[in-house]
CHARMM-style PDB file with segment names, atoms N, HN, CA, C and O in Angstrom:
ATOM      1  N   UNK     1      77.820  86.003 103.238  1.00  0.00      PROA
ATOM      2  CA  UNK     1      79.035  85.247 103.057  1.00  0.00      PROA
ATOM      3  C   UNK     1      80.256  86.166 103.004  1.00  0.00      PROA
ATOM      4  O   UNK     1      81.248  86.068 103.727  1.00  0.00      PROA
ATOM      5  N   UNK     2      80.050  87.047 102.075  1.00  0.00      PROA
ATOM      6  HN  UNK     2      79.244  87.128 101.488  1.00  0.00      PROA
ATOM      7  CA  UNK     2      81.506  88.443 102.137  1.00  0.00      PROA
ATOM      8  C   UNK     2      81.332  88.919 103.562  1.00  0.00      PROA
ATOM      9  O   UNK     2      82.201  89.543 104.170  1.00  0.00      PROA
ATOM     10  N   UNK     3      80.624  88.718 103.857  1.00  0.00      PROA
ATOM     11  HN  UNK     3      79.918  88.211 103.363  1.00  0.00      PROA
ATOM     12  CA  UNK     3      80.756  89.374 105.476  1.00  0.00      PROA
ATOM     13  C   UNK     3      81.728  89.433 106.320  1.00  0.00      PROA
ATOM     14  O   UNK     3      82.573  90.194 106.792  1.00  0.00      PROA
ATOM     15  N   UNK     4      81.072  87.689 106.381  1.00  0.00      PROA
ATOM     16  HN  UNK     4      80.386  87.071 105.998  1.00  0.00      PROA
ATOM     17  CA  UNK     4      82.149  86.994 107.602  1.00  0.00      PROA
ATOM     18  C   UNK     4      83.403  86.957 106.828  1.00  0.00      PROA
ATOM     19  O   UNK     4      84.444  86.961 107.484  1.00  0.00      PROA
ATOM     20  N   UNK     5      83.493  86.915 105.319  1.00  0.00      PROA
ATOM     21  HN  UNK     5      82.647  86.912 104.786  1.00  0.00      PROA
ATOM     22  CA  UNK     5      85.097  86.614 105.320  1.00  0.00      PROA
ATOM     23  C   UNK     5      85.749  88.155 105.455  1.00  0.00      PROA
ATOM     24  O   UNK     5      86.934  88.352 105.724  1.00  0.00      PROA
ATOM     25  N   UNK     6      84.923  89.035 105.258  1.00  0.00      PROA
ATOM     26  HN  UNK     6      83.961  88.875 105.039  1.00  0.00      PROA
ATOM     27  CA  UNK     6      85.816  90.696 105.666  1.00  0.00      PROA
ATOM     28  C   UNK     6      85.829  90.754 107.071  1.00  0.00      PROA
ATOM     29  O   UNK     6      86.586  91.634 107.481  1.00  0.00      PROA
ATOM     30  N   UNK     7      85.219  90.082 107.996  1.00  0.00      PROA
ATOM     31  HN  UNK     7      84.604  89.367 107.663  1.00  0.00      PROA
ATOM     32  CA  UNK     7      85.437  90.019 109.295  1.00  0.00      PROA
ATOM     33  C   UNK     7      86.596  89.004 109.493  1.00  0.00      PROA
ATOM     34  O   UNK     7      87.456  89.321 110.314  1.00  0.00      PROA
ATOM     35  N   UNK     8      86.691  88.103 108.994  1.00  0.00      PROA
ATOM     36  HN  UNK     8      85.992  87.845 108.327  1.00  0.00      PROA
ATOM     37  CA  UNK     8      87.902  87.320 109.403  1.00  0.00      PROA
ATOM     38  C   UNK     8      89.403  88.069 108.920  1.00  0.00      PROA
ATOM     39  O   UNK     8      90.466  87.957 109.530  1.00  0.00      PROA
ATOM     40  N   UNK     9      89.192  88.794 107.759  1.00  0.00      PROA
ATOM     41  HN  UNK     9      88.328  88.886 107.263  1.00  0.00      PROA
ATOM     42  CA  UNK     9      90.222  89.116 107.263  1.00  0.00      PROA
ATOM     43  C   UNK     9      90.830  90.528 107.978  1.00  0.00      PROA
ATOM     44  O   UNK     9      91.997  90.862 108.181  1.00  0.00      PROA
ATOM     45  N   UNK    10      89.576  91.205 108.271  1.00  0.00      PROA
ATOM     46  HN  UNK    10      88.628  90.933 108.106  1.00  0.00      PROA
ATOM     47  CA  UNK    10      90.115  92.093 109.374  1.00  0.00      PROA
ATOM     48  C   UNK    10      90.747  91.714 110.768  1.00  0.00      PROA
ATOM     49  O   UNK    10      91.581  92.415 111.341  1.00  0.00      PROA
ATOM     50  N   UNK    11      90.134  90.240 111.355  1.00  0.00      PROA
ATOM     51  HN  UNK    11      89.457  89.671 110.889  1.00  0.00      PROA
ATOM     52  CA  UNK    11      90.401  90.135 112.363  1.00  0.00      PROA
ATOM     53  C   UNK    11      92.100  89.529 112.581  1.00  0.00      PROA
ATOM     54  O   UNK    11      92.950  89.555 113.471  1.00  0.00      PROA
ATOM     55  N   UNK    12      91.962  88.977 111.136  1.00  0.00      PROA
ATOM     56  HN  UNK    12      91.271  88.956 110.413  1.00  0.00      PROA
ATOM     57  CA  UNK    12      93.523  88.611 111.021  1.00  0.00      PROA
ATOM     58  C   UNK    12      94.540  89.561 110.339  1.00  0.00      PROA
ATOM     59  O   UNK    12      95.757  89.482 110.174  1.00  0.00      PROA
ATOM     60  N   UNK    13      93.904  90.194 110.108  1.00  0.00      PROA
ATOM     61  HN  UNK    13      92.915  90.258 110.242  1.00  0.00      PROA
ATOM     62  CA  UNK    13      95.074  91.627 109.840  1.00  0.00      PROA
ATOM     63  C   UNK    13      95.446  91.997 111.092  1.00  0.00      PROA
ATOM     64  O   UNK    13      96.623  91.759 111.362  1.00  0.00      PROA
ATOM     65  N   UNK    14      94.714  92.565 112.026  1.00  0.00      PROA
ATOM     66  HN  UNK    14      93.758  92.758 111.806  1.00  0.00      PROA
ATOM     67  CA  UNK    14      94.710  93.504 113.300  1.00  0.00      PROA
ATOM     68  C   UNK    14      95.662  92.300 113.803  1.00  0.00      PROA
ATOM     69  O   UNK    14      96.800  92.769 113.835  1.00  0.00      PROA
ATOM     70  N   UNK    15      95.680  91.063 114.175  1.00  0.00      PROA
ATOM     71  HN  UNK    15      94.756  90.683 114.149  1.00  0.00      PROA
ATOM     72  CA  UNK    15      96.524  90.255 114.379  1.00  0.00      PROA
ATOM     73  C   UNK    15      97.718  90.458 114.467  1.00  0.00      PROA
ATOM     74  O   UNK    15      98.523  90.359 115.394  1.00  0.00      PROA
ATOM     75  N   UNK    16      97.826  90.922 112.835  1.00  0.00      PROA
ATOM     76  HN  UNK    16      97.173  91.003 112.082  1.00  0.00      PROA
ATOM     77  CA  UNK    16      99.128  90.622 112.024  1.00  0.00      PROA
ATOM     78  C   UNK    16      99.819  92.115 112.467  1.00  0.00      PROA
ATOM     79  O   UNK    16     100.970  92.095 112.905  1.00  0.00      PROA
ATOM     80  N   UNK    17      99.320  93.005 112.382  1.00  0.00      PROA
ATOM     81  HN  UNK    17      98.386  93.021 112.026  1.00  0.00      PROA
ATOM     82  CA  UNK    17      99.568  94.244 112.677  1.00  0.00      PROA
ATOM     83  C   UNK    17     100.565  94.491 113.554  1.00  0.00      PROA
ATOM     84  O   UNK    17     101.749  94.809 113.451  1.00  0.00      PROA
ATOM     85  N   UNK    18      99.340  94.131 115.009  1.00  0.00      PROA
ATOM     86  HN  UNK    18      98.378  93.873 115.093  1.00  0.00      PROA
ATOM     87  CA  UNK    18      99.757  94.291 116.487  1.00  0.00      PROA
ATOM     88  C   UNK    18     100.673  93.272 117.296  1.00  0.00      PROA
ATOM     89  O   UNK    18     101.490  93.534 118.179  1.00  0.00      PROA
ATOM     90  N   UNK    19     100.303  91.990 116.736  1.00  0.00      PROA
ATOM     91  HN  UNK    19      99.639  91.777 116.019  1.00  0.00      PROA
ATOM     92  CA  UNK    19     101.028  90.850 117.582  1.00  0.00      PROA
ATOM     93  C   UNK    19     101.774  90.588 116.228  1.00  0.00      PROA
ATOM     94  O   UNK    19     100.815  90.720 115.468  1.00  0.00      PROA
ATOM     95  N   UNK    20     102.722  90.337 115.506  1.00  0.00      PROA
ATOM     96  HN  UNK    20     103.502  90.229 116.123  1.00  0.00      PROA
ATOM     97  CA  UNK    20     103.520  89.829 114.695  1.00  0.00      PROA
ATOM     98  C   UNK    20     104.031  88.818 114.874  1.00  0.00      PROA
ATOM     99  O   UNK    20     104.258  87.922 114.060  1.00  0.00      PROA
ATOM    100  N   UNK    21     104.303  88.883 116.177  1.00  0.00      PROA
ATOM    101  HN  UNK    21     104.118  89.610 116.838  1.00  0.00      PROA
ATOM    102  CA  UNK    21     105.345  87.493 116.727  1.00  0.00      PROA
ATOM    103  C   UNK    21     104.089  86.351 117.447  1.00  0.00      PROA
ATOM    104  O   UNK    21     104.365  85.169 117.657  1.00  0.00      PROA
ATOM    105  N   UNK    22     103.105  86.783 117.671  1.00  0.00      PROA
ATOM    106  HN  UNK    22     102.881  87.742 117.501  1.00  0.00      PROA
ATOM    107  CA  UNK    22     102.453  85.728 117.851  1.00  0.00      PROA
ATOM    108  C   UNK    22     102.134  85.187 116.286  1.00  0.00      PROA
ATOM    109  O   UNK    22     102.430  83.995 116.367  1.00  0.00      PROA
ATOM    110  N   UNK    23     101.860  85.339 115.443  1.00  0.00      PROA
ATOM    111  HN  UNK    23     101.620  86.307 115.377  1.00  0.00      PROA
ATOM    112  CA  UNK    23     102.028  85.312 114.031  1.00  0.00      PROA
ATOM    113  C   UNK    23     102.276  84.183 113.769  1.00  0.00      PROA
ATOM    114  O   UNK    23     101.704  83.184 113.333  1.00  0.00      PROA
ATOM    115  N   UNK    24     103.911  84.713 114.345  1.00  0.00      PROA
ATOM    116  HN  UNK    24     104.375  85.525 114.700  1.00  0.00      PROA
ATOM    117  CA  UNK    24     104.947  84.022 113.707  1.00  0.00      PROA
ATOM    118  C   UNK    24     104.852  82.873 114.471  1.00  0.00      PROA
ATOM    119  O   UNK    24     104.965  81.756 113.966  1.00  0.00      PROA
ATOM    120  N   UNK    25     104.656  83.058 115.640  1.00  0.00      PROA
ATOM    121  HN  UNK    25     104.565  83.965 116.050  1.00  0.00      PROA
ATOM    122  CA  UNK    25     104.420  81.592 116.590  1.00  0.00      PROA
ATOM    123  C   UNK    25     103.309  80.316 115.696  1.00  0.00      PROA
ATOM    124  O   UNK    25     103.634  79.131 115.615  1.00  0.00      PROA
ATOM    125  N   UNK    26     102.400  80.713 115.282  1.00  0.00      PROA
ATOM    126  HN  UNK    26     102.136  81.675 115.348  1.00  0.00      PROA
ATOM    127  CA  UNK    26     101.194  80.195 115.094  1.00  0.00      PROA
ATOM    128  C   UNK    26     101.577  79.350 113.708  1.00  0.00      PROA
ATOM    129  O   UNK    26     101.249  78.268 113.222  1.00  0.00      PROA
ATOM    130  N   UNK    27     102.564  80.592 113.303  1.00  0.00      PROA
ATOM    131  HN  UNK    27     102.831  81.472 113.698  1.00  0.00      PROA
ATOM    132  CA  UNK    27     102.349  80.010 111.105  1.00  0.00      PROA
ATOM    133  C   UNK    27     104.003  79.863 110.941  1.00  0.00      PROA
ATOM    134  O   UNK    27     104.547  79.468 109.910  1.00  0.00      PROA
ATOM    135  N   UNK    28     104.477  80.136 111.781  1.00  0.00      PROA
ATOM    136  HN  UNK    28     104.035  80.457 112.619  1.00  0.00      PROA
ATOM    137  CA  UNK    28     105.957  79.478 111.441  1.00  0.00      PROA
ATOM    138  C   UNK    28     106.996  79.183 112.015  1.00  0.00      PROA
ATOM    139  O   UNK    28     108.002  79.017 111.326  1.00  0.00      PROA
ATOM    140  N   UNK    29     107.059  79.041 113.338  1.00  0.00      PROA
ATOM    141  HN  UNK    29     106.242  79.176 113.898  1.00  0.00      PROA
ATOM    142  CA  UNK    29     107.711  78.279 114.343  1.00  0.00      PROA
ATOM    143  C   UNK    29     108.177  77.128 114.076  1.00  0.00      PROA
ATOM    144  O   UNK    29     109.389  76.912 114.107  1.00  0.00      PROA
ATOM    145  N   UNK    30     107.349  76.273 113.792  1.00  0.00      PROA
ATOM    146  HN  UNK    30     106.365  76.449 113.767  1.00  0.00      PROA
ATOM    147  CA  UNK    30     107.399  74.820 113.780  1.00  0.00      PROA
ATOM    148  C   UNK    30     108.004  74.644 112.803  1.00  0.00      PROA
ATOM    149  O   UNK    30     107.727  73.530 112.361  1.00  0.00      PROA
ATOM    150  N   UNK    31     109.077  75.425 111.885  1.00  0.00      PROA
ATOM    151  HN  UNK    31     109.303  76.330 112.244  1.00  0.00      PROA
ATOM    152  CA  UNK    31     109.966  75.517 110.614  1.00  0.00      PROA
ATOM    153  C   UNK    31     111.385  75.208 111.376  1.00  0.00      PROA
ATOM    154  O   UNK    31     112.218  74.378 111.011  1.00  0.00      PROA
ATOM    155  N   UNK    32     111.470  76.092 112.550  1.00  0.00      PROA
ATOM    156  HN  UNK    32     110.794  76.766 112.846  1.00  0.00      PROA
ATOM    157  CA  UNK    32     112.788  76.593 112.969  1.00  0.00      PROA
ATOM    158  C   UNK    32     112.968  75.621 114.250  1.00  0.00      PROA
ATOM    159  O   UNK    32     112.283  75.582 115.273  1.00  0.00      PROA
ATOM    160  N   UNK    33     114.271  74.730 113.829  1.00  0.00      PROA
ATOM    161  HN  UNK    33     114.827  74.762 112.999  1.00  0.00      PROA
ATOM    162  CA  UNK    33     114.843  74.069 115.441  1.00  0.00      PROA
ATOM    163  C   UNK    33     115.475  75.497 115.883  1.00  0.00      PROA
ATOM    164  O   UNK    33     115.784  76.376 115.078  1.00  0.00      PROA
ATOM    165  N   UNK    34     115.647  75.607 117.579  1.00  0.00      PROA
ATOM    166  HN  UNK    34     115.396  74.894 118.233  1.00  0.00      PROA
ATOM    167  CA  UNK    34     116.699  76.635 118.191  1.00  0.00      PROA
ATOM    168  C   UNK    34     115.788  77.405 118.432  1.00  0.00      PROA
ATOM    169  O   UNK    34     115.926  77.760 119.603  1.00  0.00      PROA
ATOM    170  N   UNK    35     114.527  78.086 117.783  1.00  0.00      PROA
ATOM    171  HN  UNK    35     114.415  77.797 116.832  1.00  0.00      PROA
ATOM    172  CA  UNK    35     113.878  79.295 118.639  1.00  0.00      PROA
ATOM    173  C   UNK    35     114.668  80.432 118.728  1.00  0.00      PROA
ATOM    174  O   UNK    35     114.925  81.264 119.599  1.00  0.00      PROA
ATOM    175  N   UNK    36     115.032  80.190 117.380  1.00  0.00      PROA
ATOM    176  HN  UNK    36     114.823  79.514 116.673  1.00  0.00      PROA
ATOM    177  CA  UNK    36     115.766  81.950 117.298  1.00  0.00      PROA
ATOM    178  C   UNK    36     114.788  83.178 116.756  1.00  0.00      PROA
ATOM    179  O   UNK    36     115.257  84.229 116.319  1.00  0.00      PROA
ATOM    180  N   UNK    37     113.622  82.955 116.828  1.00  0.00      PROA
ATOM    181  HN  UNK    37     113.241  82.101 117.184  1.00  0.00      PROA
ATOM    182  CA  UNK    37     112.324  83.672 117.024  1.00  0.00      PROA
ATOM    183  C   UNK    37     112.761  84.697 115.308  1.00  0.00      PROA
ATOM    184  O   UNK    37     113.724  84.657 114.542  1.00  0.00      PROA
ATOM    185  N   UNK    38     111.463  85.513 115.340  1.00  0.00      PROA
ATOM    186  HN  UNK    38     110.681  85.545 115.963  1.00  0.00      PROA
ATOM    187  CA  UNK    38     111.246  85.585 113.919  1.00  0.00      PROA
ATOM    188  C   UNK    38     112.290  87.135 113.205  1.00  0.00      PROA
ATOM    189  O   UNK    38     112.399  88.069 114.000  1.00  0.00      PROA
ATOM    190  N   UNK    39     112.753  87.257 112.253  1.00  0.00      PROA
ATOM    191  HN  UNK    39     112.664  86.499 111.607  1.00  0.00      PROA
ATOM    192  CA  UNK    39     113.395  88.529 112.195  1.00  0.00      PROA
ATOM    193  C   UNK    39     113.097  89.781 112.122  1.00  0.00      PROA
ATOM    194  O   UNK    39     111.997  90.112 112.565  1.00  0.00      PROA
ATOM    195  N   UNK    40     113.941  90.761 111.578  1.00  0.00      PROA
ATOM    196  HN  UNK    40     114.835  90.492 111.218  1.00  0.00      PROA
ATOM    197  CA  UNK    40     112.756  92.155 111.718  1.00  0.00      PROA
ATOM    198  C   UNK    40     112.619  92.194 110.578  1.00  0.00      PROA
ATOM    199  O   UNK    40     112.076  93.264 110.305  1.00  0.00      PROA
ATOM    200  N   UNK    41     112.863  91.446 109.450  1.00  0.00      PROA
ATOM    201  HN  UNK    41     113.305  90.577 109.672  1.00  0.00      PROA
ATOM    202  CA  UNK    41     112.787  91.508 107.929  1.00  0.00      PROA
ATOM    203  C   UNK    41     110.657  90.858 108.444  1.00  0.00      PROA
ATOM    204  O   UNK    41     109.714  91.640 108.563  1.00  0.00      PROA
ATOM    205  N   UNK    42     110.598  89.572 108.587  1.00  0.00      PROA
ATOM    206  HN  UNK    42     111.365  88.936 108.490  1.00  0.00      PROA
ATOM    207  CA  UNK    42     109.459  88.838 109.147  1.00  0.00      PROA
ATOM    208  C   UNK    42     107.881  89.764 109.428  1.00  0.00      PROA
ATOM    209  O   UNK    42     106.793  89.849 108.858  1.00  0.00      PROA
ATOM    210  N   UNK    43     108.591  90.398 110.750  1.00  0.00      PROA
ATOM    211  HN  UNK    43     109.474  90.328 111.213  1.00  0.00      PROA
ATOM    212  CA  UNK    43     108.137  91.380 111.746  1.00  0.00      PROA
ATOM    213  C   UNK    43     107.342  92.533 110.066  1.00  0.00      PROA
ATOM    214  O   UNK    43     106.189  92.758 109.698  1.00  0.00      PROA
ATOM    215  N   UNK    44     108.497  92.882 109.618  1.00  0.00      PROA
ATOM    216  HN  UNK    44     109.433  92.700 109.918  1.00  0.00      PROA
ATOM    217  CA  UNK    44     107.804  94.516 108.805  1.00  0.00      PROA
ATOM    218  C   UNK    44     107.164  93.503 108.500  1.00  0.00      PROA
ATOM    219  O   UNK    44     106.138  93.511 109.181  1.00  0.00      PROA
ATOM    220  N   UNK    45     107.200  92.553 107.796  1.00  0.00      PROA
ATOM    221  HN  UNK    45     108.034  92.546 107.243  1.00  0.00      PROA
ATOM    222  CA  UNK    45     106.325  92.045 106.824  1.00  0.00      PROA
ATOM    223  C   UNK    45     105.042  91.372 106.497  1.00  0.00      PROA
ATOM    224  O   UNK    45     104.304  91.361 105.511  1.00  0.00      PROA
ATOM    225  N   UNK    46     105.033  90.622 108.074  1.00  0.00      PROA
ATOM    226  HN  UNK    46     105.632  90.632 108.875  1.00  0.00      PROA
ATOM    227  CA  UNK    46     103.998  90.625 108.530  1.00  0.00      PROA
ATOM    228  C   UNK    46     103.133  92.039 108.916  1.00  0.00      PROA
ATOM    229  O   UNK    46     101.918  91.906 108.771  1.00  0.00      PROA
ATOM    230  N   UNK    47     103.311  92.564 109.101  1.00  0.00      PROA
ATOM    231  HN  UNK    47     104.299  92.673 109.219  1.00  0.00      PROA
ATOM    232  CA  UNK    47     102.741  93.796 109.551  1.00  0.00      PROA
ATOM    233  C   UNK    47     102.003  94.682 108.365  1.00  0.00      PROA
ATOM    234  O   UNK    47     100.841  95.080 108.457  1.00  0.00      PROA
ATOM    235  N   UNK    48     102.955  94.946 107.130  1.00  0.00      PROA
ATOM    236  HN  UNK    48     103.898  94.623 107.056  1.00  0.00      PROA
ATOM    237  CA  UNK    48     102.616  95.298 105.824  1.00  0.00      PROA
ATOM    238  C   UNK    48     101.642  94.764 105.614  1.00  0.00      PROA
ATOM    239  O   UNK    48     100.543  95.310 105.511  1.00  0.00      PROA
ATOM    240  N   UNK    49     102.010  92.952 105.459  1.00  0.00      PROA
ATOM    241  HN  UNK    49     102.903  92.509 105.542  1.00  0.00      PROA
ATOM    242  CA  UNK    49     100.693  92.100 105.428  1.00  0.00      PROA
ATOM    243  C   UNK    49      99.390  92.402 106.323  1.00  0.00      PROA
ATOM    244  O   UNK    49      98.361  92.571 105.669  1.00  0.00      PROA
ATOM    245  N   UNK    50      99.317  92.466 107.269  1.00  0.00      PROA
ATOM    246  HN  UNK    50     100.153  92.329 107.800  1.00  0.00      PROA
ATOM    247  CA  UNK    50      98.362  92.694 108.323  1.00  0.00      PROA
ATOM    248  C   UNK    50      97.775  94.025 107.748  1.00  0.00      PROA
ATOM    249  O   UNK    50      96.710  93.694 107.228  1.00  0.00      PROA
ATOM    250  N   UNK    51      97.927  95.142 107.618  1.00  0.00      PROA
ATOM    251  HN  UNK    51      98.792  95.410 108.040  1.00  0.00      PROA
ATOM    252  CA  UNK    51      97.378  96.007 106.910  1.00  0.00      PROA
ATOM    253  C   UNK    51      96.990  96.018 105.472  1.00  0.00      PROA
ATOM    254  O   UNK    51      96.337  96.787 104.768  1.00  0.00      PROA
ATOM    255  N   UNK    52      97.354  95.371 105.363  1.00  0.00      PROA
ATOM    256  HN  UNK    52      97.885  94.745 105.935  1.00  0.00      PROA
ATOM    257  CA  UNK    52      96.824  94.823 103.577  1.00  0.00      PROA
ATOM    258  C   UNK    52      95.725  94.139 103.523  1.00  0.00      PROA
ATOM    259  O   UNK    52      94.891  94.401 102.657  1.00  0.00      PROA
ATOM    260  N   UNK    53      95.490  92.955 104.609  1.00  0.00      PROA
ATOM    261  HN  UNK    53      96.168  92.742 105.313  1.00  0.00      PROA
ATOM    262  CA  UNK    53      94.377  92.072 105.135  1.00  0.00      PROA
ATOM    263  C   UNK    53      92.999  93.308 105.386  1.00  0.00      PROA
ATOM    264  O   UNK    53      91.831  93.177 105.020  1.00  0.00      PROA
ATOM    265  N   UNK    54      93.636  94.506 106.139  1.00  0.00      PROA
ATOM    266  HN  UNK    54      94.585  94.612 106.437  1.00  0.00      PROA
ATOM    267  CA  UNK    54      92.859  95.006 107.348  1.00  0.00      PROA
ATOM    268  C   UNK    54      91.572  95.877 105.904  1.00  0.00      PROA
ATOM    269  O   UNK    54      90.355  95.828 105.728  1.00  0.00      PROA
ATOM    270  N   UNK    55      92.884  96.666 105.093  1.00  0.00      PROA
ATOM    271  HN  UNK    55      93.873  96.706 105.236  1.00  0.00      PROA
ATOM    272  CA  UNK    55      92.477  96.872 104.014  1.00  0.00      PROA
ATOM    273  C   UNK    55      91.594  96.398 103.059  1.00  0.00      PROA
ATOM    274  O   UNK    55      90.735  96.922 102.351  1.00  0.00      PROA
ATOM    275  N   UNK    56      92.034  95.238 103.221  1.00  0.00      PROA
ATOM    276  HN  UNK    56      92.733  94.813 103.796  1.00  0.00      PROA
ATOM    277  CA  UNK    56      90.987  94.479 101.890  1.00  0.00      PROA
ATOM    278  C   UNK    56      89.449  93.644 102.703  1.00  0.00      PROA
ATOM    279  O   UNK    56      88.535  93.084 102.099  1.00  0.00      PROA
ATOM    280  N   UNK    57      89.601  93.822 104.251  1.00  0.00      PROA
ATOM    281  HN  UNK    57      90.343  94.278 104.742  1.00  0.00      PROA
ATOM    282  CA  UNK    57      88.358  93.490 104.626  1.00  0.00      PROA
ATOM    283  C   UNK    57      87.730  94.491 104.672  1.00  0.00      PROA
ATOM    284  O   UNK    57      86.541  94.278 104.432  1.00  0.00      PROA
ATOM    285  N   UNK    58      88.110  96.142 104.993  1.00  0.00      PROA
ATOM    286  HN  UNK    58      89.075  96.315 105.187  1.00  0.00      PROA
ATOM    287  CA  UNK    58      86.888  97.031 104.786  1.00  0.00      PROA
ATOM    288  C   UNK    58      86.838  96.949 103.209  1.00  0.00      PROA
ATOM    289  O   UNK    58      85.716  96.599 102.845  1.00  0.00      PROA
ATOM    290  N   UNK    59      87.409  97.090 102.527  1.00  0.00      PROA
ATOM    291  HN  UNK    59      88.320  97.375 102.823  1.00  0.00      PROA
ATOM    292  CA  UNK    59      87.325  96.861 101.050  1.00  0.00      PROA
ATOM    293  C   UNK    59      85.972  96.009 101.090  1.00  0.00      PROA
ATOM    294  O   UNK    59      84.929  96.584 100.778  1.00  0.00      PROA
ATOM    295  N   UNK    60      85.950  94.852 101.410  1.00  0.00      PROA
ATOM    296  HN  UNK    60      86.798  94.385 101.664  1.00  0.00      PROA
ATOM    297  CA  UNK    60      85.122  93.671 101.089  1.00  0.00      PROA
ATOM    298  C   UNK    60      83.741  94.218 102.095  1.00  0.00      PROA
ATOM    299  O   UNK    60      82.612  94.130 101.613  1.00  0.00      PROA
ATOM    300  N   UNK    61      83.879  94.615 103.098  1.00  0.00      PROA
ATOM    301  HN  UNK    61      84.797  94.687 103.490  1.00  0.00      PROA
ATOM    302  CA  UNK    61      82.589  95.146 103.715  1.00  0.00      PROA
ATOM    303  C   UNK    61      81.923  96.424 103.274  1.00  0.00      PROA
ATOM    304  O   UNK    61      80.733  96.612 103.526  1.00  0.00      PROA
ATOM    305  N   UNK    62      82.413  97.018 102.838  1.00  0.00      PROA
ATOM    306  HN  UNK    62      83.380  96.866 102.634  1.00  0.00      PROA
ATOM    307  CA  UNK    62      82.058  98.284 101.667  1.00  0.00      PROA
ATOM    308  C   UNK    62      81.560  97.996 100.790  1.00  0.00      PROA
ATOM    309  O   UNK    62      80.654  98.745 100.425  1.00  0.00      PROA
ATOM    310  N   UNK    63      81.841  96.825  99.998  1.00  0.00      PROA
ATOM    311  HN  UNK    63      82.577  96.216 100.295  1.00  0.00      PROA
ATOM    312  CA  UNK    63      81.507  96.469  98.634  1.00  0.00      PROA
ATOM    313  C   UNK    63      80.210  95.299  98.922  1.00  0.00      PROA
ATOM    314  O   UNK    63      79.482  94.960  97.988  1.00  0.00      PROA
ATOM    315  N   UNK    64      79.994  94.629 100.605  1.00  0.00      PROA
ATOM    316  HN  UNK    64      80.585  94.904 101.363  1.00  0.00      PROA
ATOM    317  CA  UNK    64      78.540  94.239 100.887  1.00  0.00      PROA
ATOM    318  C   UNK    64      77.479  95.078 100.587  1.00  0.00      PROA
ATOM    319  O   UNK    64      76.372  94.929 100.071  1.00  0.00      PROA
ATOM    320  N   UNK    65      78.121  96.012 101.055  1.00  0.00      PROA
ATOM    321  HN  UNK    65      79.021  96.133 101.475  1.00  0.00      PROA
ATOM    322  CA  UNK    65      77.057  96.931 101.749  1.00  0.00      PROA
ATOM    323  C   UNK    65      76.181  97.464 100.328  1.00  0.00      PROA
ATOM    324  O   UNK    65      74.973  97.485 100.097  1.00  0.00      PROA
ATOM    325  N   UNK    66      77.308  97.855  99.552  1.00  0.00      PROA
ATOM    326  HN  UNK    66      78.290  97.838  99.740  1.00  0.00      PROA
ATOM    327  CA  UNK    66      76.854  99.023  98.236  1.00  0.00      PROA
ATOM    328  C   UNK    66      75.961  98.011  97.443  1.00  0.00      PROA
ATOM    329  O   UNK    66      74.782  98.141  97.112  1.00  0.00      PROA
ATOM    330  N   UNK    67      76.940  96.826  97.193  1.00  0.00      PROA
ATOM    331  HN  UNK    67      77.897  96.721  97.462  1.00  0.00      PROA
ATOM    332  CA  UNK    67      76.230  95.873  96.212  1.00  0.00      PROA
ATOM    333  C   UNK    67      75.061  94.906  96.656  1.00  0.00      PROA
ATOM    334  OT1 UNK    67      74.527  94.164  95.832  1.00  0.00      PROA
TER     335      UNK     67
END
């Protein structure tokens, strides 16, 4: 069960990382009339996020393994 969720959480970090703006397409578009697409405040932050995810899924696959 920790498995798959350190696999999802990695897979949505690397996401968050690399594509940001698809991200932003997916989880918060549909907020904004005009499509003035996402900021660079957004962008770092997602990204921070995305490595935090990426982080806490080897975290969680490390801690399968040992325990």
């Amino acid at each position: 069960m920790y498995a798959i969720l350190s696999v999802i959480l990695i897979a949505i970090g690397i996401m968050m990382l690399f594509k940001p703006r698809s991200f932003y397409e997916l989880t918060q578009s549909w907020k904004h009339e005009g499509g003035s697409g996402p900021s660079d405040a957004f962008l770092l932050s997602a990204r921070f996020g995305g490595a935090m995810f990426v982080l806490a899924g080897i975290g969680g696959a490390i801690a399968t393994v040992l325990l």
